[in-house]
Backbone atoms as SQL, in Angstrom:
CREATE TABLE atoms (id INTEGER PRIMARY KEY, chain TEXT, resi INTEGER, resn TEXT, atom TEXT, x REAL, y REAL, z REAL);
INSERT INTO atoms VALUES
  (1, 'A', 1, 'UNK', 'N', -13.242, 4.389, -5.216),
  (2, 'A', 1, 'UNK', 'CA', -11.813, 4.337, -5.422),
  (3, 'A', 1, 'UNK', 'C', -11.312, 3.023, -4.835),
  (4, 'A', 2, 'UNK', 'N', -10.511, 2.350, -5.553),
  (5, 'A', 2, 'UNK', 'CA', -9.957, 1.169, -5.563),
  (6, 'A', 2, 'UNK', 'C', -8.444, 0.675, -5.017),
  (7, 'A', 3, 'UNK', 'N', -7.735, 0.957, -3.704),
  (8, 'A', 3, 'UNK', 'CA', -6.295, 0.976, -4.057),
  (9, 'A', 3, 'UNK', 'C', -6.000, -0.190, -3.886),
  (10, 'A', 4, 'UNK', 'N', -4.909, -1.595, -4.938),
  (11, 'A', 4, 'UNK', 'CA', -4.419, -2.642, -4.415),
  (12, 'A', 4, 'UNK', 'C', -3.069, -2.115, -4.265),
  (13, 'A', 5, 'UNK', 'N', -3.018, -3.603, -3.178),
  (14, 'A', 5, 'UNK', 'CA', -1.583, -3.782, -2.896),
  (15, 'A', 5, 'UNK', 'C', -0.993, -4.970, -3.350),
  (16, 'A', 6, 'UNK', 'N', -0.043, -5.790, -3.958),
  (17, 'A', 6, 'UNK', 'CA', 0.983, -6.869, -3.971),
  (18, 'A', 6, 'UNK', 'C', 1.653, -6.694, -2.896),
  (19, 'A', 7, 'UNK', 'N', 1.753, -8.281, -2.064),
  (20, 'A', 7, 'UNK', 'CA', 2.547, -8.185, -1.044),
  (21, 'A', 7, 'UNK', 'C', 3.021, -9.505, -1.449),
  (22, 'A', 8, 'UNK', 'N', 4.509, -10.093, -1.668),
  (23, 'A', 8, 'UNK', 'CA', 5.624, -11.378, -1.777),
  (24, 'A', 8, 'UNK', 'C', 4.956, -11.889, -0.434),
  (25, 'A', 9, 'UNK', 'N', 4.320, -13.288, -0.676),
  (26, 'A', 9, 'UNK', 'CA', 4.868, -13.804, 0.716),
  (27, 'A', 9, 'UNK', 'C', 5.789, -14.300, 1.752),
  (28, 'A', 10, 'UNK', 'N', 6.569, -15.041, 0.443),
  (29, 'A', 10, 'UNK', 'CA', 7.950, -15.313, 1.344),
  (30, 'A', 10, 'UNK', 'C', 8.671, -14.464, 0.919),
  (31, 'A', 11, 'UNK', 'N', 9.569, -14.154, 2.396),
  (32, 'A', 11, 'UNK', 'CA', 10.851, -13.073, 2.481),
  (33, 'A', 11, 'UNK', 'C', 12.296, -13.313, 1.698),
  (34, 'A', 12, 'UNK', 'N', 12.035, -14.318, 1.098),
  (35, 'A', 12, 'UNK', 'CA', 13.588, -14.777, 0.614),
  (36, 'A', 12, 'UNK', 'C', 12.965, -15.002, -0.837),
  (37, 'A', 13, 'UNK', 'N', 12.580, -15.967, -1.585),
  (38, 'A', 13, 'UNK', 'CA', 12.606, -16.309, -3.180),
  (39, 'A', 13, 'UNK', 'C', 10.799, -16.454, -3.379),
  (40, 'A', 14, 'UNK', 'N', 10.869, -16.864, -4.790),
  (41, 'A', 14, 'UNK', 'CA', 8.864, -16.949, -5.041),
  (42, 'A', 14, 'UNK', 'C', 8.569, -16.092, -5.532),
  (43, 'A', 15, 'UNK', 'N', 9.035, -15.073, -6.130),
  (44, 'A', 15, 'UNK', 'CA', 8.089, -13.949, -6.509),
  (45, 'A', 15, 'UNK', 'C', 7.029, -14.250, -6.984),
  (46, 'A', 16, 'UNK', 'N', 7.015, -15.706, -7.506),
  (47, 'A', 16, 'UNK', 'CA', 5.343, -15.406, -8.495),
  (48, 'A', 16, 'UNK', 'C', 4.093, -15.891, -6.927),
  (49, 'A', 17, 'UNK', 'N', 4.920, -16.173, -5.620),
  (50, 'A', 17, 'UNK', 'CA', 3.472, -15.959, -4.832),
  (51, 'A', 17, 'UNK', 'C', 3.270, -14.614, -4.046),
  (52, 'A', 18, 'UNK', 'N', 2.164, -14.490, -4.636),
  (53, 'A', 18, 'UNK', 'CA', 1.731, -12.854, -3.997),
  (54, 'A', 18, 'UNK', 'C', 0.453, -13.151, -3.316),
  (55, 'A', 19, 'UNK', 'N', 0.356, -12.507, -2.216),
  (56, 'A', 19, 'UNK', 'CA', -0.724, -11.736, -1.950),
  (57, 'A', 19, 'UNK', 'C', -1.354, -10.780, -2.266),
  (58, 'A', 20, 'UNK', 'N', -2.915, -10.377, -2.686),
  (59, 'A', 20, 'UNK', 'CA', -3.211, -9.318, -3.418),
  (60, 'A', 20, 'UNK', 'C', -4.526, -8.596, -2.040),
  (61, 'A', 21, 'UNK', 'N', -4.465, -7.390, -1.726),
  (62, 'A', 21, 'UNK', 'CA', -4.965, -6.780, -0.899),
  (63, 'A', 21, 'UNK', 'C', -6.103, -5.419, -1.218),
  (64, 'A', 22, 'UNK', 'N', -6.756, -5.336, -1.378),
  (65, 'A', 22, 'UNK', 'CA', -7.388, -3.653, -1.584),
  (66, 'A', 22, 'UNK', 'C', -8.460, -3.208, -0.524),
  (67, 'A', 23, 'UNK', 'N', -7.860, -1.504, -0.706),
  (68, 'A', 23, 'UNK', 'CA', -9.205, -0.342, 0.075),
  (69, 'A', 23, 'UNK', 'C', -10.020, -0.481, -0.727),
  (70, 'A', 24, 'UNK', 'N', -11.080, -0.481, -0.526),
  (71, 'A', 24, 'UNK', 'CA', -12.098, 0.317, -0.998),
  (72, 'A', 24, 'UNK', 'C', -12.734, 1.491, -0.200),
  (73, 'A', 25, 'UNK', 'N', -13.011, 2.437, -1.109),
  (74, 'A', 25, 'UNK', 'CA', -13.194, 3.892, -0.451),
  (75, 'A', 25, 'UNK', 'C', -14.867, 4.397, -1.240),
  (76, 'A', 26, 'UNK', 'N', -15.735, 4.590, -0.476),
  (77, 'A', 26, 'UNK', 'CA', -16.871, 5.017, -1.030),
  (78, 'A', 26, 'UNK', 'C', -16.971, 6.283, -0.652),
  (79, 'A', 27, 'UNK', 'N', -17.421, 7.572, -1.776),
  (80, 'A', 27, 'UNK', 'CA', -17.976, 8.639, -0.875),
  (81, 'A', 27, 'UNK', 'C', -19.071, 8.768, -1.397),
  (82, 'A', 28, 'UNK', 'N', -20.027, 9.773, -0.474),
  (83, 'A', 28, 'UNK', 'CA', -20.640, 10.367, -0.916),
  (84, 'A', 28, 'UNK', 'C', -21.398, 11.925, -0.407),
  (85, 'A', 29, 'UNK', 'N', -21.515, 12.908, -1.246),
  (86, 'A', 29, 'UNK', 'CA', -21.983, 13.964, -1.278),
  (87, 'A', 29, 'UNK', 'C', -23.141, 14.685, -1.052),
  (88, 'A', 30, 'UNK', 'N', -23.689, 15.247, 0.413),
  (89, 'A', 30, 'UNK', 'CA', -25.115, 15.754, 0.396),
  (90, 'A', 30, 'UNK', 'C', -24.905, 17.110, 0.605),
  (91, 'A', 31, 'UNK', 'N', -26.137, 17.928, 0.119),
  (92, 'A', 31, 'UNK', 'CA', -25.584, 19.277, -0.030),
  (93, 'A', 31, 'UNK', 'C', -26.883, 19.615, 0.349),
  (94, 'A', 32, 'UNK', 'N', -26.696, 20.371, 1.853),
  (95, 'A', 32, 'UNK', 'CA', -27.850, 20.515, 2.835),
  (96, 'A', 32, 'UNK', 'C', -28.020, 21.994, 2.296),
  (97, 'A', 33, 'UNK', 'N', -29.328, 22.656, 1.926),
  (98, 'A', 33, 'UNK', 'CA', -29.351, 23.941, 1.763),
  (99, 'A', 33, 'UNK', 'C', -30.072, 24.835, 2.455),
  (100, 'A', 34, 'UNK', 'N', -29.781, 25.893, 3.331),
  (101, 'A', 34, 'UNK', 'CA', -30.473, 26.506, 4.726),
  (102, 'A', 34, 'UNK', 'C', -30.648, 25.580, 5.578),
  (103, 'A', 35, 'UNK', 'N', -29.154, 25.187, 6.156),
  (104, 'A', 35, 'UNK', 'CA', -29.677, 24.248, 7.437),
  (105, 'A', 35, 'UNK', 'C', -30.128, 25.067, 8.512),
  (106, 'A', 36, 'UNK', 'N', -30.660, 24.742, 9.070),
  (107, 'A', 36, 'UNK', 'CA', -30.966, 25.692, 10.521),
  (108, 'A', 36, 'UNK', 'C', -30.328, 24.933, 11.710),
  (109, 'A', 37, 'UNK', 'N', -30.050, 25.455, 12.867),
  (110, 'A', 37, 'UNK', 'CA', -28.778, 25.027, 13.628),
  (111, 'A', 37, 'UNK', 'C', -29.185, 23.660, 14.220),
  (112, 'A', 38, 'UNK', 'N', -30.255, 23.597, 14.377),
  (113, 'A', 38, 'UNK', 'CA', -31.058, 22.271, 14.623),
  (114, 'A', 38, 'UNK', 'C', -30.145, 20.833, 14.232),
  (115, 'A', 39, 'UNK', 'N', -30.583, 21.312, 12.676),
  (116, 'A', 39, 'UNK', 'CA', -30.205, 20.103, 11.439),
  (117, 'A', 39, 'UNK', 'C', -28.265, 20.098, 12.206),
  (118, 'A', 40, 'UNK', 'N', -27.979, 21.561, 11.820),
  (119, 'A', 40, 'UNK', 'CA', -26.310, 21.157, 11.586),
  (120, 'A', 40, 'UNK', 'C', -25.883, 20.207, 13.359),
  (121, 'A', 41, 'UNK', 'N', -26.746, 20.609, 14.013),
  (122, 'A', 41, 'UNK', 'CA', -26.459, 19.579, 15.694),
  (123, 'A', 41, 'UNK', 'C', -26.867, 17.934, 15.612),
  (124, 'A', 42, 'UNK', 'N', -27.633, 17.931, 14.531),
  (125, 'A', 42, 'UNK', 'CA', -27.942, 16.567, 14.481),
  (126, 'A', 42, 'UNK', 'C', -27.005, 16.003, 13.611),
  (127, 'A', 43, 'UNK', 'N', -26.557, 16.442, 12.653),
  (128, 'A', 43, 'UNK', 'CA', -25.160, 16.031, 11.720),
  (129, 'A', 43, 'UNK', 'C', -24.353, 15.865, 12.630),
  (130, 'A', 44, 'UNK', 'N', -23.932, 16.422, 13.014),
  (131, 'A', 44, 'UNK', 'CA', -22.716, 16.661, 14.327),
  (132, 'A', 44, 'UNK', 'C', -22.581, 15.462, 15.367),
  (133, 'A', 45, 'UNK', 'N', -24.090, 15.157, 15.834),
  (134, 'A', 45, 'UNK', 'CA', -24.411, 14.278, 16.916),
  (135, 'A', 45, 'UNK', 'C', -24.274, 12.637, 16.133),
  (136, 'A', 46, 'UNK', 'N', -24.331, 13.031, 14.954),
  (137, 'A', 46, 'UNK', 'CA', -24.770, 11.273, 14.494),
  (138, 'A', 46, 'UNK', 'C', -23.722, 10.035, 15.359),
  (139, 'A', 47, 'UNK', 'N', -23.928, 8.820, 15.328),
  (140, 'A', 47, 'UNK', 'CA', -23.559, 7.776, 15.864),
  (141, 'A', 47, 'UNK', 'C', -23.042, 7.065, 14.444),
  (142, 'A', 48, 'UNK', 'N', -22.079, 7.052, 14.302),
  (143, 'A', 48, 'UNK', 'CA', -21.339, 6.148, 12.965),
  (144, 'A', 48, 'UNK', 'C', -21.013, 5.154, 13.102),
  (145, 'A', 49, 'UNK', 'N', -20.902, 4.070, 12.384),
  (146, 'A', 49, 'UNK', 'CA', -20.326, 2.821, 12.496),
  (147, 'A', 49, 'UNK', 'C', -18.558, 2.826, 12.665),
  (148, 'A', 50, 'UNK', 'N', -17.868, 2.150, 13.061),
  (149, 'A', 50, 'UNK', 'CA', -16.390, 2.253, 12.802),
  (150, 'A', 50, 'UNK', 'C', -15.877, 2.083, 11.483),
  (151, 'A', 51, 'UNK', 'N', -14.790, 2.692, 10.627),
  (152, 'A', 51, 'UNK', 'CA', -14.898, 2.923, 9.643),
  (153, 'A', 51, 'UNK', 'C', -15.600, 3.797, 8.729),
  (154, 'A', 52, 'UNK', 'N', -16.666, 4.246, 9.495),
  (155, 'A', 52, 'UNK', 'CA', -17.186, 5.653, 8.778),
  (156, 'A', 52, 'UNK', 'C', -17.123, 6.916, 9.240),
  (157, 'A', 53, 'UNK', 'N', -16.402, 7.638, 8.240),
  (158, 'A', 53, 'UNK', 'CA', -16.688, 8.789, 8.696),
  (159, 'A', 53, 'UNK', 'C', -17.245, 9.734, 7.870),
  (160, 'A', 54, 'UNK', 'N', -17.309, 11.506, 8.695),
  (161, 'A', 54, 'UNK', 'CA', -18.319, 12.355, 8.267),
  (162, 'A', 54, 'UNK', 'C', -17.445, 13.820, 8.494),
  (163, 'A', 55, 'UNK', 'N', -17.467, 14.765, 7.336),
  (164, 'A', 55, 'UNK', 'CA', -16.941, 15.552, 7.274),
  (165, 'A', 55, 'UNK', 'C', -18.005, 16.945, 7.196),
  (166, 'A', 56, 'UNK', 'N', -18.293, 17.676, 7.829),
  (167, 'A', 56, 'UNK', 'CA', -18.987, 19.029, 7.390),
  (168, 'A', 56, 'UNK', 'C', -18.104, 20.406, 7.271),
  (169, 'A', 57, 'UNK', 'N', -18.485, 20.933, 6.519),
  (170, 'A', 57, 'UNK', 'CA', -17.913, 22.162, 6.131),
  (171, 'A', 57, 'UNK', 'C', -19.383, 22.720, 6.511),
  (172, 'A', 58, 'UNK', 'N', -19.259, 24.335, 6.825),
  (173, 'A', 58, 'UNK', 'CA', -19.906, 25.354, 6.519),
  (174, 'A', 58, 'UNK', 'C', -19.820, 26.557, 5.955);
């Protein structure tokens, strides 16, 4: 997923100078089947980079 932004740089006149900005958003989906409590503590424990994160459901 892709979101831009346009941002005017100057506060008063110029519209045609913009700044152009975007997220990028990656996911992705693993689908652990019979974890045993082991696995789900090591999910739990991981060490992420900043900017990443990790969601579990059970």
């Amino acid at each position: 997923k892709i979101e831009r932004y346009s941002v005017i740089r100057s506060g008063f006149i110029d519209k045609d100078s913009q700044e152009q900005f975007e997220i990028r958003t990656h996911k992705r989906l693993i689908d652990v089947l019979d974890p045993s409590q082991q696995t789900i503590n090591a999910l739990m424990k991981l060490n992420l980079p900043a900017g990443v994160d990790i969601e579990i459901k059970l």
